[in-house]
PDB file of N, CA, C and O in Angstrom:
ATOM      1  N   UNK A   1       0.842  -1.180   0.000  1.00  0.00           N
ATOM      2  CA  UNK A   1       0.000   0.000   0.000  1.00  0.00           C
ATOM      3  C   UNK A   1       0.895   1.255   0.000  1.00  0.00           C
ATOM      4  O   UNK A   1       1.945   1.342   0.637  1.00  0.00           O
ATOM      5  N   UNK A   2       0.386   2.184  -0.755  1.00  0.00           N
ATOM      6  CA  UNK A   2       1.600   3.544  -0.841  1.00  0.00           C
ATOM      7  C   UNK A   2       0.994   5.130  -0.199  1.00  0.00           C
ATOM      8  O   UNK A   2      -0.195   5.439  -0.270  1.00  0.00           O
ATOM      9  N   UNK A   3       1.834   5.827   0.285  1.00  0.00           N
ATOM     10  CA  UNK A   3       0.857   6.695   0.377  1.00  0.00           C
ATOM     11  C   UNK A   3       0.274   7.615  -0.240  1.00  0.00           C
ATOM     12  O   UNK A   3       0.630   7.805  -1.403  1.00  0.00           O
ATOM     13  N   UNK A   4      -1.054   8.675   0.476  1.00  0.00           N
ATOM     14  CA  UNK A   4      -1.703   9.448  -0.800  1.00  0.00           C
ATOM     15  C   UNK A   4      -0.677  10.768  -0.536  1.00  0.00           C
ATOM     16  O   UNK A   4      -0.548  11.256   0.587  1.00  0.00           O
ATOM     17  N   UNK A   5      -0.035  11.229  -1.614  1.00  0.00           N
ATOM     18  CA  UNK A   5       0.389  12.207  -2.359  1.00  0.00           C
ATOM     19  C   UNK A   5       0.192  13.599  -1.288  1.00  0.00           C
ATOM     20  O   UNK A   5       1.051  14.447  -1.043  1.00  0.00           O
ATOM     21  N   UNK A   6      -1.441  13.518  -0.667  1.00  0.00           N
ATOM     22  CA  UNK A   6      -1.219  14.926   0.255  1.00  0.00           C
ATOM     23  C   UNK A   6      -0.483  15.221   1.535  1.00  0.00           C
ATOM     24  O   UNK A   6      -0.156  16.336   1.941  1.00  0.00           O
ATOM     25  N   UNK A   7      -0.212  13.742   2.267  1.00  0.00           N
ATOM     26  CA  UNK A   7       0.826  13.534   2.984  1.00  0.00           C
ATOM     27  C   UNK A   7       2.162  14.723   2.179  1.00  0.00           C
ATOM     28  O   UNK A   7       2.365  15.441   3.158  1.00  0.00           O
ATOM     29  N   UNK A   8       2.626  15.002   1.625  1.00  0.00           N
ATOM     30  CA  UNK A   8       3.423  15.183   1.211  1.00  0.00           C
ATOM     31  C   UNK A   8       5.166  14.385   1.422  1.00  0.00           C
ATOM     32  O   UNK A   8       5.158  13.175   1.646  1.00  0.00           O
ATOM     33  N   UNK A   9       6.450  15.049   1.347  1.00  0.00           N
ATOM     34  CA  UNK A   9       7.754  14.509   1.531  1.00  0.00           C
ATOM     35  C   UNK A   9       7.997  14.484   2.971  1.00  0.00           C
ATOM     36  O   UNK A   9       7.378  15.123   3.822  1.00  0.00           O
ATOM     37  N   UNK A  10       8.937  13.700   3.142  1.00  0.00           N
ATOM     38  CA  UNK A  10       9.024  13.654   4.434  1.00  0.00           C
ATOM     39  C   UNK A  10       9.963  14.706   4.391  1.00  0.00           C
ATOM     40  O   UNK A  10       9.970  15.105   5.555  1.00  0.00           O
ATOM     41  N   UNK A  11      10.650  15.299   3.840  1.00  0.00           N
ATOM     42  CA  UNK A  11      11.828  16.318   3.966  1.00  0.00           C
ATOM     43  C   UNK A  11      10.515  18.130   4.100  1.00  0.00           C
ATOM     44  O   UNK A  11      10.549  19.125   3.376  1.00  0.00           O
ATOM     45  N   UNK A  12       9.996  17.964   4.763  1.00  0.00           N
ATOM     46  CA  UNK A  12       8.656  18.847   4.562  1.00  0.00           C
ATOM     47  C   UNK A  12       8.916  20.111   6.055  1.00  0.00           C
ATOM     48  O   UNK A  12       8.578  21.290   6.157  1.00  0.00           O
ATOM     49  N   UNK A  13       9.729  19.085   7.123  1.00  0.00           N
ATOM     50  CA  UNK A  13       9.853  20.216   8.377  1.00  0.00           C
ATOM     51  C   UNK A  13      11.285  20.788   8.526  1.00  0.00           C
ATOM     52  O   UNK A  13      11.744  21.241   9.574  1.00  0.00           O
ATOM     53  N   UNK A  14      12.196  20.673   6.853  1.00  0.00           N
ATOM     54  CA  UNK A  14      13.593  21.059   6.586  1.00  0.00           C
ATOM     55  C   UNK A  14      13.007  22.160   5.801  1.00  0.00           C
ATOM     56  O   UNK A  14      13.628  22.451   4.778  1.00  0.00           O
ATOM     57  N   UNK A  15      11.903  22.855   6.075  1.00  0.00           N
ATOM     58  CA  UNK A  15      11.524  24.880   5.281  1.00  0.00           C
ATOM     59  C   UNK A  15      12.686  25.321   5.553  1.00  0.00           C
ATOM     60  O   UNK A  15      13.294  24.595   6.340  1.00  0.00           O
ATOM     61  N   UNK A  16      13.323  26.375   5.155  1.00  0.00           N
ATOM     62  CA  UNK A  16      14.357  27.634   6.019  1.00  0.00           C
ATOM     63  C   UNK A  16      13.105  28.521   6.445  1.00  0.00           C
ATOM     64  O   UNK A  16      12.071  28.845   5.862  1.00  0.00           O
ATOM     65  N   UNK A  17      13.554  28.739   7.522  1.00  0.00           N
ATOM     66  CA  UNK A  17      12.862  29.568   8.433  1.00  0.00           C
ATOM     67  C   UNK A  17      13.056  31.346   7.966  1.00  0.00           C
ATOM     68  O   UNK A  17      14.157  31.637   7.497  1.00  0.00           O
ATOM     69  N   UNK A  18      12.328  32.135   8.057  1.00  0.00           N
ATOM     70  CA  UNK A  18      12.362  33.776   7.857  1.00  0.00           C
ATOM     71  C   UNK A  18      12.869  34.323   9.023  1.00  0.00           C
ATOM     72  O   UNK A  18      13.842  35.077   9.013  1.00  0.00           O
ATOM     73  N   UNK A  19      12.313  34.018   9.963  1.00  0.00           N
ATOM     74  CA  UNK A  19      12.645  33.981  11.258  1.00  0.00           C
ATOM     75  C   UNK A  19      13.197  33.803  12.271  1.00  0.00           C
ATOM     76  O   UNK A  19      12.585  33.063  13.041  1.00  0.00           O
ATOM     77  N   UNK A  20      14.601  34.370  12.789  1.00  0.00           N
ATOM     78  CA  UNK A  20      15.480  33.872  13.808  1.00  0.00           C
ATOM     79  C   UNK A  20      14.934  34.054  15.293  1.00  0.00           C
ATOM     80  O   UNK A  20      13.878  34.681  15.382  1.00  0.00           O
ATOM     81  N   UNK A  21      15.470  33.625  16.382  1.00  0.00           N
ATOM     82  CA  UNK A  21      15.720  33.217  17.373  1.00  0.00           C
ATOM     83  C   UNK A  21      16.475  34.692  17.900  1.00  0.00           C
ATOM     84  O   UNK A  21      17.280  35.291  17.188  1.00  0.00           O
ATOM     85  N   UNK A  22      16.085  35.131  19.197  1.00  0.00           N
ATOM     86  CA  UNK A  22      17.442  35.871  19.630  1.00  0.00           C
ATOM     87  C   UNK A  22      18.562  35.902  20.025  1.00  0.00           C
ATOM     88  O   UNK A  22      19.153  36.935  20.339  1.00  0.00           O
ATOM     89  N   UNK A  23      19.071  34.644  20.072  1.00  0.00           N
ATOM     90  CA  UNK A  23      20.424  34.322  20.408  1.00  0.00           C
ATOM     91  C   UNK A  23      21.013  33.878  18.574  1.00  0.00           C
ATOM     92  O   UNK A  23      22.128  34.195  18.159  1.00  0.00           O
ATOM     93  N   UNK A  24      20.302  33.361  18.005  1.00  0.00           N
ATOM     94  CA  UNK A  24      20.286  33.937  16.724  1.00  0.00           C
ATOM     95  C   UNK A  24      20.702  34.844  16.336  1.00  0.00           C
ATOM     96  O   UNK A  24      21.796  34.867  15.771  1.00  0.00           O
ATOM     97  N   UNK A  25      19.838  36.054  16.547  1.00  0.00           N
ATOM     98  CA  UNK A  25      20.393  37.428  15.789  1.00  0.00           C
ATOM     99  C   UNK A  25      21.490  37.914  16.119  1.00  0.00           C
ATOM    100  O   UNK A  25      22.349  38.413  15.393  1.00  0.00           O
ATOM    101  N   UNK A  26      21.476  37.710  17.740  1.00  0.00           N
ATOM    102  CA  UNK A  26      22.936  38.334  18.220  1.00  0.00           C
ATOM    103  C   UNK A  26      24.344  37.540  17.924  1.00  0.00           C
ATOM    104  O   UNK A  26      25.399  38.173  17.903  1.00  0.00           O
ATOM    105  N   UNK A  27      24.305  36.001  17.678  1.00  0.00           N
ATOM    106  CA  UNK A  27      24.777  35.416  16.835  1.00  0.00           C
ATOM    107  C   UNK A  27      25.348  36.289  15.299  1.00  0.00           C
ATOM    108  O   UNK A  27      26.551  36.495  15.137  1.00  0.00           O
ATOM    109  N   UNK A  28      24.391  36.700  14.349  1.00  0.00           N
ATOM    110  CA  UNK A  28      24.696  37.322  13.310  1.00  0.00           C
ATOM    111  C   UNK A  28      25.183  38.798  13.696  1.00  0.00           C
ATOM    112  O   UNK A  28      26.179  39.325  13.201  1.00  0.00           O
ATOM    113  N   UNK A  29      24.420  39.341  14.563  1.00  0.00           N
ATOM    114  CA  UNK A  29      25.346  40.870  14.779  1.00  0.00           C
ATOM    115  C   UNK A  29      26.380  40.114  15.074  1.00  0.00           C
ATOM    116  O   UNK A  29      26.953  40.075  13.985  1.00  0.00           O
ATOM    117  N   UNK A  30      27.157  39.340  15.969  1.00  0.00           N
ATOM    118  CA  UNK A  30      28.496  39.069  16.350  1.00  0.00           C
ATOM    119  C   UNK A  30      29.131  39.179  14.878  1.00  0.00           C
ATOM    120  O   UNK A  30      29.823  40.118  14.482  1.00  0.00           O
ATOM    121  N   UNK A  31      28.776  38.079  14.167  1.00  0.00           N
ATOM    122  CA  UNK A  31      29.507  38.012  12.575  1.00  0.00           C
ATOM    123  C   UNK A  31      29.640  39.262  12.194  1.00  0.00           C
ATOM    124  O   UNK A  31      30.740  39.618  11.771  1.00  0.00           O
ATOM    125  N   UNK A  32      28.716  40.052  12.250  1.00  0.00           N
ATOM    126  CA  UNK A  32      29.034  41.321  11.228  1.00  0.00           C
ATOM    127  C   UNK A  32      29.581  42.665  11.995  1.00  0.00           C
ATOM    128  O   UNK A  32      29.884  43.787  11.588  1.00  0.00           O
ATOM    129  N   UNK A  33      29.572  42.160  13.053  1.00  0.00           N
ATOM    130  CA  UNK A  33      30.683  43.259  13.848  1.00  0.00           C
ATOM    131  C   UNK A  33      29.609  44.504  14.858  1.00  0.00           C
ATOM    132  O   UNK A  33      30.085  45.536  15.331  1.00  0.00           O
ATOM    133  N   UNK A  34      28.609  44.221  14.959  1.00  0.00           N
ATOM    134  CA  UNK A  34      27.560  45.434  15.121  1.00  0.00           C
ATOM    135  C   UNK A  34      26.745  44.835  16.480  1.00  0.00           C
ATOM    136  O   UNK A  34      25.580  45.131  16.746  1.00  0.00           O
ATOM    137  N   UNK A  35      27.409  44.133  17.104  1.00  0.00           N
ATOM    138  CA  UNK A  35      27.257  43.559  18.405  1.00  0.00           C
ATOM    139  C   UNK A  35      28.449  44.242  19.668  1.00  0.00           C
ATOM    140  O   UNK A  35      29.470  44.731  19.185  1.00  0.00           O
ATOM    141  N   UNK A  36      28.363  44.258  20.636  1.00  0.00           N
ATOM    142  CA  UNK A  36      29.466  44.589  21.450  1.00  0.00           C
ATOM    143  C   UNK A  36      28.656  43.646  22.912  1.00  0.00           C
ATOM    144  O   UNK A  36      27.477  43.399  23.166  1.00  0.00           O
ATOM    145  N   UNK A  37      29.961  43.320  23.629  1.00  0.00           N
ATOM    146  CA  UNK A  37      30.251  42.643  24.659  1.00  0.00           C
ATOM    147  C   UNK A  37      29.245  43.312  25.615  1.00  0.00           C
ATOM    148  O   UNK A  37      29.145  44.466  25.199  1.00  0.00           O
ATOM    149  N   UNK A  38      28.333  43.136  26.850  1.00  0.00           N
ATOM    150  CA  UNK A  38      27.922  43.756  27.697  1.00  0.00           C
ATOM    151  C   UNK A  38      27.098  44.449  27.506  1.00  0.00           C
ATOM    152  O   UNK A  38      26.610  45.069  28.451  1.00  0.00           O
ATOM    153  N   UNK A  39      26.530  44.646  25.959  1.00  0.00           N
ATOM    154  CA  UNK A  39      25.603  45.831  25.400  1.00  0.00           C
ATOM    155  C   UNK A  39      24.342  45.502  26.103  1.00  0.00           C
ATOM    156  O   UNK A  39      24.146  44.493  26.779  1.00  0.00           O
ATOM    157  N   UNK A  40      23.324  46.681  25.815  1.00  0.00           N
ATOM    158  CA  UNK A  40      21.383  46.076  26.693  1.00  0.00           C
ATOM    159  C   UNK A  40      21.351  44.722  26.706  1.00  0.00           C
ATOM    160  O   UNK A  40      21.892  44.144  25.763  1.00  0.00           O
ATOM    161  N   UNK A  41      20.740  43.966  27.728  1.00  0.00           N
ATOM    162  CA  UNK A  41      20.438  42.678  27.449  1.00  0.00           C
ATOM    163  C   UNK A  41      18.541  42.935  27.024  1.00  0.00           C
ATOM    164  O   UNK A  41      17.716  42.082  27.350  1.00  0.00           O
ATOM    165  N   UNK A  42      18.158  44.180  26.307  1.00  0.00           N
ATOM    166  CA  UNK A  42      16.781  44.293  26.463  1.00  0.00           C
ATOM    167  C   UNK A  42      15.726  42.975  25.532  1.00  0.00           C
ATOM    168  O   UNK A  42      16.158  42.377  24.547  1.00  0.00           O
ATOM    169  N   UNK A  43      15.194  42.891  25.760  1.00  0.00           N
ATOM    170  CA  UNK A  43      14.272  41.552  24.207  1.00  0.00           C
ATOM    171  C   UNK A  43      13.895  42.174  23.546  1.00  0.00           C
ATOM    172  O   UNK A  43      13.925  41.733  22.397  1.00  0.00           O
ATOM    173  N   UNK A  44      13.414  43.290  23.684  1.00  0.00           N
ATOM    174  CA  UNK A  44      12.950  44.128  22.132  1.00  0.00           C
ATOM    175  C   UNK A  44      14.482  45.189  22.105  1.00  0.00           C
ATOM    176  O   UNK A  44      15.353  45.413  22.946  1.00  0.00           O
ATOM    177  N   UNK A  45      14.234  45.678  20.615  1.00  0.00           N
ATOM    178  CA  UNK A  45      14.796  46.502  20.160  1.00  0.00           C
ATOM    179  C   UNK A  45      16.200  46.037  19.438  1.00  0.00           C
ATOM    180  O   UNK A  45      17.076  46.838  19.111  1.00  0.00           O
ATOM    181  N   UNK A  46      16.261  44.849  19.276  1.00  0.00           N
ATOM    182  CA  UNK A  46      17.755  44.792  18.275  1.00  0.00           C
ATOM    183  C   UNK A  46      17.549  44.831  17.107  1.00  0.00           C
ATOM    184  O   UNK A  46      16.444  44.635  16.601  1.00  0.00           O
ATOM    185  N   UNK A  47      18.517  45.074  16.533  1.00  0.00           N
ATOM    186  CA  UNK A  47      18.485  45.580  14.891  1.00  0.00           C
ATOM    187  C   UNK A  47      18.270  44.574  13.725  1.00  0.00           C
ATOM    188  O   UNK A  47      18.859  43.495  13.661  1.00  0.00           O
ATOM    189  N   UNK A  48      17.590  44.916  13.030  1.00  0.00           N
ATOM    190  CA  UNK A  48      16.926  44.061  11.983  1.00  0.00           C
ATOM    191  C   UNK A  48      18.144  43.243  11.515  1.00  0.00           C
ATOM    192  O   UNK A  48      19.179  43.905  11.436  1.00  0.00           O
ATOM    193  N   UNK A  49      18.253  41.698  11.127  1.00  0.00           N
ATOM    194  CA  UNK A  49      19.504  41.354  10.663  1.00  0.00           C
ATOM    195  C   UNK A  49      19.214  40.607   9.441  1.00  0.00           C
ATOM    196  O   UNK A  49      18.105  40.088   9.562  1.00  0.00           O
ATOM    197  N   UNK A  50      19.793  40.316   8.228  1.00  0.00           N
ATOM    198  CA  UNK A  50      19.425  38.994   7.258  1.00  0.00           C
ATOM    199  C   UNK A  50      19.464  37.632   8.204  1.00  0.00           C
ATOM    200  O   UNK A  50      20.152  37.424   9.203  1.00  0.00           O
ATOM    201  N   UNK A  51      18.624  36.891   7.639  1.00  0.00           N
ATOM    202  CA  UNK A  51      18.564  35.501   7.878  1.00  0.00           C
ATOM    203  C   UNK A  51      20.108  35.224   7.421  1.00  0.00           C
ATOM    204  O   UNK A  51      20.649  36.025   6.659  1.00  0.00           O
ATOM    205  N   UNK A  52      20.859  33.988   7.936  1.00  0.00           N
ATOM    206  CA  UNK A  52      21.803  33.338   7.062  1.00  0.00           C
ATOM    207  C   UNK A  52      21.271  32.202   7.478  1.00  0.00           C
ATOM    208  O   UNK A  52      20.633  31.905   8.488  1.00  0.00           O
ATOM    209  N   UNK A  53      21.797  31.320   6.099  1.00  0.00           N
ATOM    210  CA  UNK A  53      21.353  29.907   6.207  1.00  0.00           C
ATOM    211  C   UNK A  53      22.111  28.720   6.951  1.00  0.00           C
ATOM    212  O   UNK A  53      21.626  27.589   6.962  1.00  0.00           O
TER     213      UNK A  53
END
């Protein structure tokens, strides 16, 4: 028996995400230099960053 087609792939919960994480972003500010040591620890307000994959 096979399955029906709307199941879809199993490779289906490997999307790239739009959306980072905040240890994430500050992750990517680190890379691009626009992070500093000790800065706000606030949850809002950090700077918009690209996704990287």
């Amino acid at each position: 028996m096979s399955r029906h087609p709307s199941y879809g792939k199993s490779s289906k919960g490997a999307k790239k995400r739009n959306v980072l994480k905040r240890f994430e972003r500050i992750d990517v500010l680190k890379k691009l230099g626009r992070w500093k040591e000790g800065e706000d620890k606030k949850v809002t307000g950090l700077p918009k960053t690209p996704t990287m994959q």
